[in-house]
N, CA, C and O atoms as a Tripos MOL2 file, in Angstrom:
@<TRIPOS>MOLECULE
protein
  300   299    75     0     0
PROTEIN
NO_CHARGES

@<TRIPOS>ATOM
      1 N          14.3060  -23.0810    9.9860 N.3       1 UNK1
      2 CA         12.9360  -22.6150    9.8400 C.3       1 UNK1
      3 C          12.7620  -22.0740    8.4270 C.2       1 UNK1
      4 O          13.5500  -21.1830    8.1090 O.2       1 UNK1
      5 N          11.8690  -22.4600    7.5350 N.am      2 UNK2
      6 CA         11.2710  -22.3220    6.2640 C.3       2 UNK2
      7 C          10.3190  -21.5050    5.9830 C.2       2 UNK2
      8 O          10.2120  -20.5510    6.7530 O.2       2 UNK2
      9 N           9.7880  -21.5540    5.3570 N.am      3 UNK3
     10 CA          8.4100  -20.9790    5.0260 C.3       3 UNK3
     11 C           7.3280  -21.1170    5.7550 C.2       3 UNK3
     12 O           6.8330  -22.1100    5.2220 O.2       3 UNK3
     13 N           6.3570  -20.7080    6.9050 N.am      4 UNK4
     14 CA          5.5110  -20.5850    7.6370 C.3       4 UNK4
     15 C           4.2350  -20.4560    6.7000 C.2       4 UNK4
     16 O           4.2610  -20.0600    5.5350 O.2       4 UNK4
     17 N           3.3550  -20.7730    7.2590 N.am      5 UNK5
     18 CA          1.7500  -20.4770    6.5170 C.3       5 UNK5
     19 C           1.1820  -19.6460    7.0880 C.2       5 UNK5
     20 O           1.2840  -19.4870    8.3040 O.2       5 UNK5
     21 N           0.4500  -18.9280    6.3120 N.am      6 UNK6
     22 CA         -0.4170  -17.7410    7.0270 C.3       6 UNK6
     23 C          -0.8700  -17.7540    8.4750 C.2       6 UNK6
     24 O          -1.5860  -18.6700    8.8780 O.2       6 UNK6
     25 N          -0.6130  -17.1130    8.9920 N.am      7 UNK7
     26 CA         -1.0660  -15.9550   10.2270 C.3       7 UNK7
     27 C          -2.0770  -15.2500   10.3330 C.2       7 UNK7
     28 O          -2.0180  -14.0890    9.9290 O.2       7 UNK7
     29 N          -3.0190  -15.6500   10.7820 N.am      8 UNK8
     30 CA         -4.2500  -14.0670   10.7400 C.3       8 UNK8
     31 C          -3.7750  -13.3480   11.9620 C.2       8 UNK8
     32 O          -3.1860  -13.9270   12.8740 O.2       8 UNK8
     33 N          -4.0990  -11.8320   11.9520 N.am      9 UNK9
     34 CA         -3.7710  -11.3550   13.1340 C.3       9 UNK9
     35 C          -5.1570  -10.0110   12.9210 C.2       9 UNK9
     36 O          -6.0120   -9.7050   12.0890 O.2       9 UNK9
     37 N          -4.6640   -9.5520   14.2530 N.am     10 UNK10
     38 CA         -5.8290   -8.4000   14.4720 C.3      10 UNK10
     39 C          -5.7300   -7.0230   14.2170 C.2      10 UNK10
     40 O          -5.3360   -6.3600   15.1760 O.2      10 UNK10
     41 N          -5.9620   -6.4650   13.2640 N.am     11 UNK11
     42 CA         -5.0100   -5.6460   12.8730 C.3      11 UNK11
     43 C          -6.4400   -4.3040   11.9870 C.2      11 UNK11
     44 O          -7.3330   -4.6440   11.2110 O.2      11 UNK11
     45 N          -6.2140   -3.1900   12.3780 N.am     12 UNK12
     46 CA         -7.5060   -2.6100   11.3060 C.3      12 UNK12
     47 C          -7.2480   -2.9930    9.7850 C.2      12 UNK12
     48 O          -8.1080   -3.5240    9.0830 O.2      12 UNK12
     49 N          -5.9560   -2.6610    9.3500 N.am     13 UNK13
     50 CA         -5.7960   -2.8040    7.7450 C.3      13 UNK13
     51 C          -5.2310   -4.3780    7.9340 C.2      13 UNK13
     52 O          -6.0210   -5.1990    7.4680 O.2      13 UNK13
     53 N          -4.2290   -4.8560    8.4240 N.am     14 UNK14
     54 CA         -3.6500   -6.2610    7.6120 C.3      14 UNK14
     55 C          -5.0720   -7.2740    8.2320 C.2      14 UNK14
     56 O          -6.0120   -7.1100    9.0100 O.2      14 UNK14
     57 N          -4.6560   -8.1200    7.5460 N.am     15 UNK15
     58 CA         -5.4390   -9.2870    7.3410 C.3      15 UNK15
     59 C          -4.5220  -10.7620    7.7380 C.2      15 UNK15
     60 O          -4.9420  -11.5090    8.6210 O.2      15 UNK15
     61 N          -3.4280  -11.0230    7.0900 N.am     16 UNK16
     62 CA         -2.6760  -12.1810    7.6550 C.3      16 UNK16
     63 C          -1.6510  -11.5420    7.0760 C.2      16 UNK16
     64 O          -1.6760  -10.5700    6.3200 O.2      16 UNK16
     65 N          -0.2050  -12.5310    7.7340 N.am     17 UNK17
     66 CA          1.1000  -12.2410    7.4570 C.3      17 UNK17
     67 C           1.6450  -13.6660    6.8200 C.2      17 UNK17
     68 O           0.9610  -14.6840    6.7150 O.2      17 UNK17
     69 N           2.5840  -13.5640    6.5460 N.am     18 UNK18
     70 CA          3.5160  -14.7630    6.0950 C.3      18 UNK18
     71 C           4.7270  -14.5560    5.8590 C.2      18 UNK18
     72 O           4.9280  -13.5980    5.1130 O.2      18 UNK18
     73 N           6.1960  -15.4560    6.4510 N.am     19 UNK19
     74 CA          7.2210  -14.9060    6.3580 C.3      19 UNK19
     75 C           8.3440  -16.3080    5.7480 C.2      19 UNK19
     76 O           8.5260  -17.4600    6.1420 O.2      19 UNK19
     77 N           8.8570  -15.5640    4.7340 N.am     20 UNK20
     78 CA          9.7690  -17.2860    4.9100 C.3      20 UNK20
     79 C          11.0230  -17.0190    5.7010 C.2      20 UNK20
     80 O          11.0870  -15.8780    6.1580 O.2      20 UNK20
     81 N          11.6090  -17.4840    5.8530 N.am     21 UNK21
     82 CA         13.0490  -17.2180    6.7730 C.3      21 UNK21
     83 C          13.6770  -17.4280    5.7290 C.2      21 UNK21
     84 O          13.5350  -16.4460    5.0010 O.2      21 UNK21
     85 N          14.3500  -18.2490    5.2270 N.am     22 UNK22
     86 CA         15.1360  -18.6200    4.2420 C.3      22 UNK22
     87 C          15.0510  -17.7910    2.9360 C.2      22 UNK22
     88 O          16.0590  -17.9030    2.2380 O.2      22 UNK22
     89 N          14.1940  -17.0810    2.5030 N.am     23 UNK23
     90 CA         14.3460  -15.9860    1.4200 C.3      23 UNK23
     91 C          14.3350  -14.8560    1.9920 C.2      23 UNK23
     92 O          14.8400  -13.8470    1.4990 O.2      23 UNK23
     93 N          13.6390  -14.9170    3.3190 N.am     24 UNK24
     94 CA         13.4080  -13.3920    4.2530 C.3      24 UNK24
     95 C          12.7830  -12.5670    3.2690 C.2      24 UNK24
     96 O          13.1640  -11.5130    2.7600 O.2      24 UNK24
     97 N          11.5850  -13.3590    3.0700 N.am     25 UNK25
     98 CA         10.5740  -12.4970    2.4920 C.3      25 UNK25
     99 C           9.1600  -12.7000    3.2590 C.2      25 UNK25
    100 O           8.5750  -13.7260    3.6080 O.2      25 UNK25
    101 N           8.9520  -11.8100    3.3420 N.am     26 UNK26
    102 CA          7.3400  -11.3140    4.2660 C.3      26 UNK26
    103 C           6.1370  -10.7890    3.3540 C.2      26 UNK26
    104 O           6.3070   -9.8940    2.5260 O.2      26 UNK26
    105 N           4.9620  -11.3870    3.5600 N.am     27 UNK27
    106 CA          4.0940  -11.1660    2.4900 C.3      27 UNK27
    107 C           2.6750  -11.1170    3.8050 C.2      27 UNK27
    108 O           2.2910  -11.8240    4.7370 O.2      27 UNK27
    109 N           2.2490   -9.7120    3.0900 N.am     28 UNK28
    110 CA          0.9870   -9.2510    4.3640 C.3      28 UNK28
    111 C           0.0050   -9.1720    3.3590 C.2      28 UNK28
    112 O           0.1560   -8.6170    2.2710 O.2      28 UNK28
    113 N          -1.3570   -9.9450    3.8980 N.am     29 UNK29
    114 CA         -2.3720   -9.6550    3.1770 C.3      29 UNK29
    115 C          -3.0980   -8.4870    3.7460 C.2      29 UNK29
    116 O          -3.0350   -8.3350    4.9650 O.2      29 UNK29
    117 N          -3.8580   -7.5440    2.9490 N.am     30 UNK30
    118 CA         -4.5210   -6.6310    4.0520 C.3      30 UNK30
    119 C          -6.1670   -6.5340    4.0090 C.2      30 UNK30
    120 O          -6.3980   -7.4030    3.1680 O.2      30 UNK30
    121 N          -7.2490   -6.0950    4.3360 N.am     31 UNK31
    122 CA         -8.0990   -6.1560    4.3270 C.3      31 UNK31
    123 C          -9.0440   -5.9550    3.3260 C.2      31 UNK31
    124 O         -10.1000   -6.5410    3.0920 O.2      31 UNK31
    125 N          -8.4030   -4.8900    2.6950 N.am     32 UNK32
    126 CA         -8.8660   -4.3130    1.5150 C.3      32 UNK32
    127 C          -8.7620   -5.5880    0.1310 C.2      32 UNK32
    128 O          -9.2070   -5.3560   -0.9930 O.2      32 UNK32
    129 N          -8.1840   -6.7250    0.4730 N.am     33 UNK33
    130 CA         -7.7840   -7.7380   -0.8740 C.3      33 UNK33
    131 C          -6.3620   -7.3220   -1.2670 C.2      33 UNK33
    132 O          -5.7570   -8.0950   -2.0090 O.2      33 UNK33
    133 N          -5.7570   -6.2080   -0.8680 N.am     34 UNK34
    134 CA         -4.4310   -6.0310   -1.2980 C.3      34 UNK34
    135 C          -3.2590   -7.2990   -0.6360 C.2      34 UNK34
    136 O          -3.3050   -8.1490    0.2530 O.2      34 UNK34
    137 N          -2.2950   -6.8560   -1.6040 N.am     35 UNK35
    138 CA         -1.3170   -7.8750   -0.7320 C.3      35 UNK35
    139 C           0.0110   -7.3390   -1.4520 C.2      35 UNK35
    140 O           0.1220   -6.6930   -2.4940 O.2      35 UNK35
    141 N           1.1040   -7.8770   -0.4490 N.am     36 UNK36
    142 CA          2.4140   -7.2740   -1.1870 C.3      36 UNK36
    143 C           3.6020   -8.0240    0.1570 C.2      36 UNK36
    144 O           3.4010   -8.3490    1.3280 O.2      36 UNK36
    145 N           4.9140   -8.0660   -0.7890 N.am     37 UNK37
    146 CA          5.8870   -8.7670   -0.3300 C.3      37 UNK37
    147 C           6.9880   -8.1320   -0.3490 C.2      37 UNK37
    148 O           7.6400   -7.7810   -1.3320 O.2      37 UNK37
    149 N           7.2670   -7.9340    1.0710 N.am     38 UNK38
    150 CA          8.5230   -7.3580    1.3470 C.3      38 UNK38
    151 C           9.6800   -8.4190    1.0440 C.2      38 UNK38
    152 O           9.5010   -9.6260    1.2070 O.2      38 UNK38
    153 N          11.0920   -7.7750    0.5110 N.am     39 UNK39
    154 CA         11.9760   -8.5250    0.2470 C.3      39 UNK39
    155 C          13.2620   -8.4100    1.4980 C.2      39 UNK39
    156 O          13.1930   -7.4020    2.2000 O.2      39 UNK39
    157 N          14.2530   -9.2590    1.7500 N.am     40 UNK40
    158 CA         15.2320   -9.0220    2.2410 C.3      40 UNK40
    159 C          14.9540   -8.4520    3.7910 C.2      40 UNK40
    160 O          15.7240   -7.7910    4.4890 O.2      40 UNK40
    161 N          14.0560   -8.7630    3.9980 N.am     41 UNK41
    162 CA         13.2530   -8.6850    5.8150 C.3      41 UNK41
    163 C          14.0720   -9.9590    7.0300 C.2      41 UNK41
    164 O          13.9010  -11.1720    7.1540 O.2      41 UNK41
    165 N          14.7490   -9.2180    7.5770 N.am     42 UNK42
    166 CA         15.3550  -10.1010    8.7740 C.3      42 UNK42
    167 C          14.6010  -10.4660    9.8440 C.2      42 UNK42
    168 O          14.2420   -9.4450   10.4310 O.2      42 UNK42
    169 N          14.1210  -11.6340   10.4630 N.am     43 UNK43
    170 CA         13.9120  -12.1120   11.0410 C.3      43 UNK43
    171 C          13.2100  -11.6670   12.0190 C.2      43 UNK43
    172 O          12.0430  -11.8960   12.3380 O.2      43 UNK43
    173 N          14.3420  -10.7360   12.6660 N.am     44 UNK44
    174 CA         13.7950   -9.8840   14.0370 C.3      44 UNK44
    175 C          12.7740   -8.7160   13.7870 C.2      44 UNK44
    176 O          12.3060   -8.0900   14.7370 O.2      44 UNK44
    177 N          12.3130   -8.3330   11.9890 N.am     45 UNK45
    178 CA         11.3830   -7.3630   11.8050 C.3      45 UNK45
    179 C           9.9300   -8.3400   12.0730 C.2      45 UNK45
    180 O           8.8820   -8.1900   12.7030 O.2      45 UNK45
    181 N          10.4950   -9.3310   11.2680 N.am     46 UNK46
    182 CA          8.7180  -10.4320   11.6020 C.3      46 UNK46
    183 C           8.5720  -10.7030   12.6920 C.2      46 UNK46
    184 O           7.3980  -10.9340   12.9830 O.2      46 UNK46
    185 N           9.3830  -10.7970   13.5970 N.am     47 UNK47
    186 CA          9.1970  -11.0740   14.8620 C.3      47 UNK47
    187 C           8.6370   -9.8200   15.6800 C.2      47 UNK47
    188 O           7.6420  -10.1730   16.3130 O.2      47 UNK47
    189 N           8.9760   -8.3430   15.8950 N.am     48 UNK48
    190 CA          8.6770   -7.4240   15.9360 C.3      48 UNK48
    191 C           6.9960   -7.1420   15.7320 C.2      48 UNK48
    192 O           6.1720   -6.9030   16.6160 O.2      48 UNK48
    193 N           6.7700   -7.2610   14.1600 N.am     49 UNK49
    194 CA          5.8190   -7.3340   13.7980 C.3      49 UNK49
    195 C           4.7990   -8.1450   14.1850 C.2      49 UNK49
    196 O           3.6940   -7.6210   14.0500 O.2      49 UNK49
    197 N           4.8020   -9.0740   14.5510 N.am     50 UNK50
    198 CA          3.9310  -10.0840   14.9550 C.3      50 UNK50
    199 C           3.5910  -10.0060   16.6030 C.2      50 UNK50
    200 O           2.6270  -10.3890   17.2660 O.2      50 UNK50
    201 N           4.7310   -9.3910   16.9110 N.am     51 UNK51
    202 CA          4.8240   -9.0380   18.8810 C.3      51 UNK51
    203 C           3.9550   -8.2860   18.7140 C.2      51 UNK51
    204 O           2.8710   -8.7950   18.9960 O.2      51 UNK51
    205 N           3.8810   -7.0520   18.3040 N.am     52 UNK52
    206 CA          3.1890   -5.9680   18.3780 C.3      52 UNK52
    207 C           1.7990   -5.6680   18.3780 C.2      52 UNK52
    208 O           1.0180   -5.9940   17.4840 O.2      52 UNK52
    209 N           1.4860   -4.9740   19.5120 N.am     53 UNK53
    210 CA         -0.0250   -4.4960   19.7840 C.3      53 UNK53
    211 C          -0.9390   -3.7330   18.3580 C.2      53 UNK53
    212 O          -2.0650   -3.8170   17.8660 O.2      53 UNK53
    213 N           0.5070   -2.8850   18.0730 N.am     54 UNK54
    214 CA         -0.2050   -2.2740   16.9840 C.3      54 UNK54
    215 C           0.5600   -2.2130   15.7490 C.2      54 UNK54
    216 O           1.3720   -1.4470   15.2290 O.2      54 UNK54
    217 N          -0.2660   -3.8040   15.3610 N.am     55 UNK55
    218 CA          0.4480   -4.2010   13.5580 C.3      55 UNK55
    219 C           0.7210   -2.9790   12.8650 C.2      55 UNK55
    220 O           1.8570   -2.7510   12.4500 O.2      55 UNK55
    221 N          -0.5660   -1.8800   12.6450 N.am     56 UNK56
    222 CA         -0.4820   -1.3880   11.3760 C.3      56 UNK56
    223 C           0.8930   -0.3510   11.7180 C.2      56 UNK56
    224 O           1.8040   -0.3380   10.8900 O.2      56 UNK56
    225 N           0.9600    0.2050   12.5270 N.am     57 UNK57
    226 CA          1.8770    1.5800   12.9040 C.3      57 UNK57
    227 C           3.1720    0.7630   12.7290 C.2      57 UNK57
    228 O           4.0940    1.2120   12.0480 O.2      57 UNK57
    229 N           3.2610   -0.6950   13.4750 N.am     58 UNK58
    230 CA          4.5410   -1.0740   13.3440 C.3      58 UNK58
    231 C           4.9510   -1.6080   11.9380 C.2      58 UNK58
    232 O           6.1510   -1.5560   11.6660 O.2      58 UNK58
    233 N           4.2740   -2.0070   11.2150 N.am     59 UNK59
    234 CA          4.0390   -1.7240    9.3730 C.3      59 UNK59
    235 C           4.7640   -0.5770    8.9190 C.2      59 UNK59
    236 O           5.8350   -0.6710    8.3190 O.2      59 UNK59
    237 N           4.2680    0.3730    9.1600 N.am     60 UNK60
    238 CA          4.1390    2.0660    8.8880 C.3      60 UNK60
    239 C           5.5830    2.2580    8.8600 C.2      60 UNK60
    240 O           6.1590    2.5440    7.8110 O.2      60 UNK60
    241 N           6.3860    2.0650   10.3210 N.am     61 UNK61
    242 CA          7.0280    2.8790   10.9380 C.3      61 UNK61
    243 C           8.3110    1.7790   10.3410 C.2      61 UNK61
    244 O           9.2420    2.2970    9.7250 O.2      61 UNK61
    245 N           8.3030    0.3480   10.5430 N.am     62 UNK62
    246 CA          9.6970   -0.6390   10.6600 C.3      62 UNK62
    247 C           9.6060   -1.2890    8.9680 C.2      62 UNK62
    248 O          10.5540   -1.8110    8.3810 O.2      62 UNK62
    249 N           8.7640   -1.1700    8.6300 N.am     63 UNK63
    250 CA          8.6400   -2.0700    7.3480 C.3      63 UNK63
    251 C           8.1550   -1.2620    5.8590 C.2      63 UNK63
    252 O           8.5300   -1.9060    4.8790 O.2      63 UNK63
    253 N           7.4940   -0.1450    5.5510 N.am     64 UNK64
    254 CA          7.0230    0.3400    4.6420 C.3      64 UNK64
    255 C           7.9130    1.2440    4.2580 C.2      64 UNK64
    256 O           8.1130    1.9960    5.2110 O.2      64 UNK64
    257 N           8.4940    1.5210    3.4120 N.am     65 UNK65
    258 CA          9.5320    2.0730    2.5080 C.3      65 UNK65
    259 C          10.5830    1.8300    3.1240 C.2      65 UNK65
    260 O          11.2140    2.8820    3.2240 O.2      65 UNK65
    261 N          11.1460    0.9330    3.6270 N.am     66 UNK66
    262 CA         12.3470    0.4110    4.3150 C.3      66 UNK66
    263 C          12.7750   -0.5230    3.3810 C.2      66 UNK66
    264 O          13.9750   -0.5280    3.1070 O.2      66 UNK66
    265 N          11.9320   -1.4220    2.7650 N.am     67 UNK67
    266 CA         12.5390   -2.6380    2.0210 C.3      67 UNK67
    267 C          11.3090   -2.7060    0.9620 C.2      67 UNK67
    268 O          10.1600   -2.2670    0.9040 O.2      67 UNK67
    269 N          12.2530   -3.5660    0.0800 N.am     68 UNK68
    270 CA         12.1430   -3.7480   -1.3470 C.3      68 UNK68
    271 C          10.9360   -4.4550   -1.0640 C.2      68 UNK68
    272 O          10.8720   -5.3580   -0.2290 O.2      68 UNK68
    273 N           9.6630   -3.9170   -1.9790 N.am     69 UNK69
    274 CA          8.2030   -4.1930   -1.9080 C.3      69 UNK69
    275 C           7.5940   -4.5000   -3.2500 C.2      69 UNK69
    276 O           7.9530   -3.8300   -4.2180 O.2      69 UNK69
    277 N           6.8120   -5.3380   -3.3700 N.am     70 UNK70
    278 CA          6.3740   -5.7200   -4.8420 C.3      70 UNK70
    279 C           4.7960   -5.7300   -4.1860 C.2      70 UNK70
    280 O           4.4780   -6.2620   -3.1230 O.2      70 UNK70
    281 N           3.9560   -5.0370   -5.0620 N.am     71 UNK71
    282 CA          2.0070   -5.7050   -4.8010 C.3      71 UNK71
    283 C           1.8310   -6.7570   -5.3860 C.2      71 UNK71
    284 O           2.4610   -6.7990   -6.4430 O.2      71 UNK71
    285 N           1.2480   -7.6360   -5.1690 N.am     72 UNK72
    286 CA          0.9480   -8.9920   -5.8700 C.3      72 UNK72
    287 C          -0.6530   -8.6850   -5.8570 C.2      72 UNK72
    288 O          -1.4230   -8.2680   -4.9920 O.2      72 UNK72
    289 N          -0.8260   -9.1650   -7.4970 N.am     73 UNK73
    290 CA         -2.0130   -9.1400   -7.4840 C.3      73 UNK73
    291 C          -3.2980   -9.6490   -6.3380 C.2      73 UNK73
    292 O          -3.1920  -10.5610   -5.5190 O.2      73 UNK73
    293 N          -4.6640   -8.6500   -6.5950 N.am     74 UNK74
    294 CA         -5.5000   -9.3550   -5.6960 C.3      74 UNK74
    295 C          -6.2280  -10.3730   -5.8180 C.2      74 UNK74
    296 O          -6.8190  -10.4170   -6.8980 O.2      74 UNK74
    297 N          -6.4110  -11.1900   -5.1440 N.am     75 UNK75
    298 CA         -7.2630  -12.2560   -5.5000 C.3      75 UNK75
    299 C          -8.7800  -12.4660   -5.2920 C.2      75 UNK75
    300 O          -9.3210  -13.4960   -5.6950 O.2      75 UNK75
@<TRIPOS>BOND
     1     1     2 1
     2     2     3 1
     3     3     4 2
     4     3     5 am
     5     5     6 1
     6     6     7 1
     7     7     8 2
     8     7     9 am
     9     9    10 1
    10    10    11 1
    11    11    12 2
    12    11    13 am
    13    13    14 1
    14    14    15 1
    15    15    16 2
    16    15    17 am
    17    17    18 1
    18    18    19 1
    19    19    20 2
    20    19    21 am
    21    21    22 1
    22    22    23 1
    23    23    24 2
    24    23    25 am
    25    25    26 1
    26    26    27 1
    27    27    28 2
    28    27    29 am
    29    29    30 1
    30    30    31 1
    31    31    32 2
    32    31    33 am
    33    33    34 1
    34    34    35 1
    35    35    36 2
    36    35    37 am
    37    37    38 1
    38    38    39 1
    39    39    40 2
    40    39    41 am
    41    41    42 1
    42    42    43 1
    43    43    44 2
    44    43    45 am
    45    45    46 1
    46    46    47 1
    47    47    48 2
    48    47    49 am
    49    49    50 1
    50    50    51 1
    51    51    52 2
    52    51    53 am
    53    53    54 1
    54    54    55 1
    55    55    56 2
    56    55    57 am
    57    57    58 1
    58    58    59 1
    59    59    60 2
    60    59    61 am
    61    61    62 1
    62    62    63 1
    63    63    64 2
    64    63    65 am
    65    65    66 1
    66    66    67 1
    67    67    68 2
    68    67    69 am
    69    69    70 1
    70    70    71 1
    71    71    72 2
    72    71    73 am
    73    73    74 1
    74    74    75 1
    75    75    76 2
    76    75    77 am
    77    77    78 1
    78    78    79 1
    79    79    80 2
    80    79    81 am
    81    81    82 1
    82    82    83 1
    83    83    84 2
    84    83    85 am
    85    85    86 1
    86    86    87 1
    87    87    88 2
    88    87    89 am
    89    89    90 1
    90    90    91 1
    91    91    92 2
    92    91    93 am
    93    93    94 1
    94    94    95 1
    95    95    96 2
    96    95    97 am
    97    97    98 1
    98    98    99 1
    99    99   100 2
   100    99   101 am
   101   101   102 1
   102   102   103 1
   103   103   104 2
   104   103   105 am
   105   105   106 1
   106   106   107 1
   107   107   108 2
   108   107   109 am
   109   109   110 1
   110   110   111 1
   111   111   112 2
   112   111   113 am
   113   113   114 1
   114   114   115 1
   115   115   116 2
   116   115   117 am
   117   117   118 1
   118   118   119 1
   119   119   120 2
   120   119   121 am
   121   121   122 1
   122   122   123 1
   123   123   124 2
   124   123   125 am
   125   125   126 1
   126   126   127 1
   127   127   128 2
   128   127   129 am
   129   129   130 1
   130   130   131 1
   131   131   132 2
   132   131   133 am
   133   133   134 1
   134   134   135 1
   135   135   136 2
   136   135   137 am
   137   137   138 1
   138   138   139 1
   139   139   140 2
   140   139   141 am
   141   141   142 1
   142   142   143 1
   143   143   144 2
   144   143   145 am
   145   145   146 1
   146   146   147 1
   147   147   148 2
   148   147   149 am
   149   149   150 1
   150   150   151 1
   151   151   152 2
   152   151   153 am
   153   153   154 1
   154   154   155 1
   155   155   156 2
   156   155   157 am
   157   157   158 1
   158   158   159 1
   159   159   160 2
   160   159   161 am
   161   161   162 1
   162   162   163 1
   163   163   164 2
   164   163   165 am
   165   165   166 1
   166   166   167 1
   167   167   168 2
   168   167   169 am
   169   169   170 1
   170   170   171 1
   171   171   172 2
   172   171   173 am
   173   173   174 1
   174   174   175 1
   175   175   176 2
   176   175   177 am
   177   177   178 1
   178   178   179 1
   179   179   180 2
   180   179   181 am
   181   181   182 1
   182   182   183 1
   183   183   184 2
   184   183   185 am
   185   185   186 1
   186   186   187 1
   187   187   188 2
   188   187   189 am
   189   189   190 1
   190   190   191 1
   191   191   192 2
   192   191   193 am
   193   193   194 1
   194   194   195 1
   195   195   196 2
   196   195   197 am
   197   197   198 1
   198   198   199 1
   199   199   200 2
   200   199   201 am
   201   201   202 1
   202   202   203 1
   203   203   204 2
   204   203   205 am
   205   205   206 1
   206   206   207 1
   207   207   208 2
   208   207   209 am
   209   209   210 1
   210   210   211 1
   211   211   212 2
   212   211   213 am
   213   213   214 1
   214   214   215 1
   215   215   216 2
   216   215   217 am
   217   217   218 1
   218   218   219 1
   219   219   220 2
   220   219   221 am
   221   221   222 1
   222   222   223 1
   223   223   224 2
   224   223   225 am
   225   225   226 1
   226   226   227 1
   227   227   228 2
   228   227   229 am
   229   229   230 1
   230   230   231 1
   231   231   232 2
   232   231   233 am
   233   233   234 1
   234   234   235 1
   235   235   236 2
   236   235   237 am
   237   237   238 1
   238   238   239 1
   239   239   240 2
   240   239   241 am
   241   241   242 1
   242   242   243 1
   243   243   244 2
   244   243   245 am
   245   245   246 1
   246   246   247 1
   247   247   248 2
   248   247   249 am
   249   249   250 1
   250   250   251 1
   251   251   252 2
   252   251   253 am
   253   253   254 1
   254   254   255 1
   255   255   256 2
   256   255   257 am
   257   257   258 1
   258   258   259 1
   259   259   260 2
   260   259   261 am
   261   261   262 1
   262   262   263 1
   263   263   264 2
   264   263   265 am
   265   265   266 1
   266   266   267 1
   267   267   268 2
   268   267   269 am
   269   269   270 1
   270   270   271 1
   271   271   272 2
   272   271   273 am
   273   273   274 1
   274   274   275 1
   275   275   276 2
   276   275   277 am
   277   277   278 1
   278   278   279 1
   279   279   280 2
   280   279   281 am
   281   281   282 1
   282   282   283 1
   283   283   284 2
   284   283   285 am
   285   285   286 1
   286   286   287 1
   287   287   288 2
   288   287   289 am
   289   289   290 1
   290   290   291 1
   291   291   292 2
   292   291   293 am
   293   293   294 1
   294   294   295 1
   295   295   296 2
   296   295   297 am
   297   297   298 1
   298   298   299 1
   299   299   300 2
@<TRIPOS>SUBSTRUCTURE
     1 UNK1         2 RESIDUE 1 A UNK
     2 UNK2         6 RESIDUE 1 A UNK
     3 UNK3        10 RESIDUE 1 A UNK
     4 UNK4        14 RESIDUE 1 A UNK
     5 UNK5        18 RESIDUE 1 A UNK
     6 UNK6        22 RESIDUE 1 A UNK
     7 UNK7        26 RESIDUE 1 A UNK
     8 UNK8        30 RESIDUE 1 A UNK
     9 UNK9        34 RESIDUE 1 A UNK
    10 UNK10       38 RESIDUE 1 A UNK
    11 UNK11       42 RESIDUE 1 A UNK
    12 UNK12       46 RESIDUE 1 A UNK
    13 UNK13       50 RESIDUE 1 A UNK
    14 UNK14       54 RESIDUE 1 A UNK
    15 UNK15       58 RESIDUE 1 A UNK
    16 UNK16       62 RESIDUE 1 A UNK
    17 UNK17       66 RESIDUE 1 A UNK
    18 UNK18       70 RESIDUE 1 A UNK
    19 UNK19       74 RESIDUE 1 A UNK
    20 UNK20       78 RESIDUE 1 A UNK
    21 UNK21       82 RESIDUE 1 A UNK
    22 UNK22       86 RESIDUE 1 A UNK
    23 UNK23       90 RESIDUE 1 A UNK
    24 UNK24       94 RESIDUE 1 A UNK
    25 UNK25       98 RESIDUE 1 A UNK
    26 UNK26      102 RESIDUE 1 A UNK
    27 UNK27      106 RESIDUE 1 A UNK
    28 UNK28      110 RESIDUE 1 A UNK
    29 UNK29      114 RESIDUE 1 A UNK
    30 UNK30      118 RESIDUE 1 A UNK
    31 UNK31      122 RESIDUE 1 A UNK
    32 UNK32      126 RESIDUE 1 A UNK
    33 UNK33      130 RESIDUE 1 A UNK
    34 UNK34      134 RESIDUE 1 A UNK
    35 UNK35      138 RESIDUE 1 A UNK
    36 UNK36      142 RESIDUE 1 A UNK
    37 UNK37      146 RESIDUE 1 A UNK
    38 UNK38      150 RESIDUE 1 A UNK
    39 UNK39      154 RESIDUE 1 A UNK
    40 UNK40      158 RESIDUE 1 A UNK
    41 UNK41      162 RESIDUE 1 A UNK
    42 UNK42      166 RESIDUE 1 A UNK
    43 UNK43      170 RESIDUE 1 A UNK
    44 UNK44      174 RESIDUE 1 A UNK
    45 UNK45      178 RESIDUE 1 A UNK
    46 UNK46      182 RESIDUE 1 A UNK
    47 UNK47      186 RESIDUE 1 A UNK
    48 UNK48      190 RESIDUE 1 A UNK
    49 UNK49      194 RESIDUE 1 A UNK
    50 UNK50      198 RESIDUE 1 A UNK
    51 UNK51      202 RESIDUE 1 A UNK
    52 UNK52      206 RESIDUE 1 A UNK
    53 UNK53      210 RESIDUE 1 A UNK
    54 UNK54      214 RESIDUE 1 A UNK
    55 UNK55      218 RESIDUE 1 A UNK
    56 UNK56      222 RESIDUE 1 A UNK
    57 UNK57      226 RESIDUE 1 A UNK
    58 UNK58      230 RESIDUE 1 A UNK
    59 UNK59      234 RESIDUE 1 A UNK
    60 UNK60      238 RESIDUE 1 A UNK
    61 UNK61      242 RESIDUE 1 A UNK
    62 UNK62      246 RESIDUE 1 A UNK
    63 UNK63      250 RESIDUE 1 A UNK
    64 UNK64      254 RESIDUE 1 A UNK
    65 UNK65      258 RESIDUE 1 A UNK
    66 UNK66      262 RESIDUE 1 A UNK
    67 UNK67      266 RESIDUE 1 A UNK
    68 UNK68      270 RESIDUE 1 A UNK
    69 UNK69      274 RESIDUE 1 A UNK
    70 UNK70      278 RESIDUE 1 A UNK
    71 UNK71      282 RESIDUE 1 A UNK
    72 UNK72      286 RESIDUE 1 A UNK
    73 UNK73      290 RESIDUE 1 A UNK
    74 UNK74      294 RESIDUE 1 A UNK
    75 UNK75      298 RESIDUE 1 A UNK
C-alpha cells in the first residue's frame, strides 16, 4: 500500500487527510486552508485516526507534538 489520495472526513477543524504508507507520512488539510505533514506516522495512528468519532481530539491527543511536523504552505 502506497500513497492514498485525499480523504474528506467530518471533522470541526480538519478538512481531508492523506497518508502514504511507504514514507509514513500523513498530511491533514484543515479548514482554516492550513495544512501540515506529519513525519514517521505508523500505520496504526492513520488508522486510529480515521476510525475515530472525534478526528480533532484524536489529532490533539495521538498525533500533535508526538511527531515530526512541517506546515506546508496554504493554498
Amino acid at each position: 500500500m502506497g500513497a492514498q489520495g485525499w480523504k474528506y472526513v467530518s471533522s470541526q477543524f480538519l478538512k481531508a487527510v492523506r497518508y502514504n504508507a511507504i514514507k509514513q507520512e500523513l498530511e491533514l488539510s484543515f479548514n482554516d486552508g492550513g495544512h501540515e505533514k506529519y513525519l514517521q506516522v505508523p500505520p496504526t495512528v492513520y488508522e486510529g485516526l480515521m476510525a475515530a468519532k472525534l478526528k480533532d481530539k484524536y489529532h490533539q491527543k495521538n498525533i500533535l507534538k508526538k511527531y515530526i511536523c512541517f506546515a506546508l504552505p496554504r493554498s
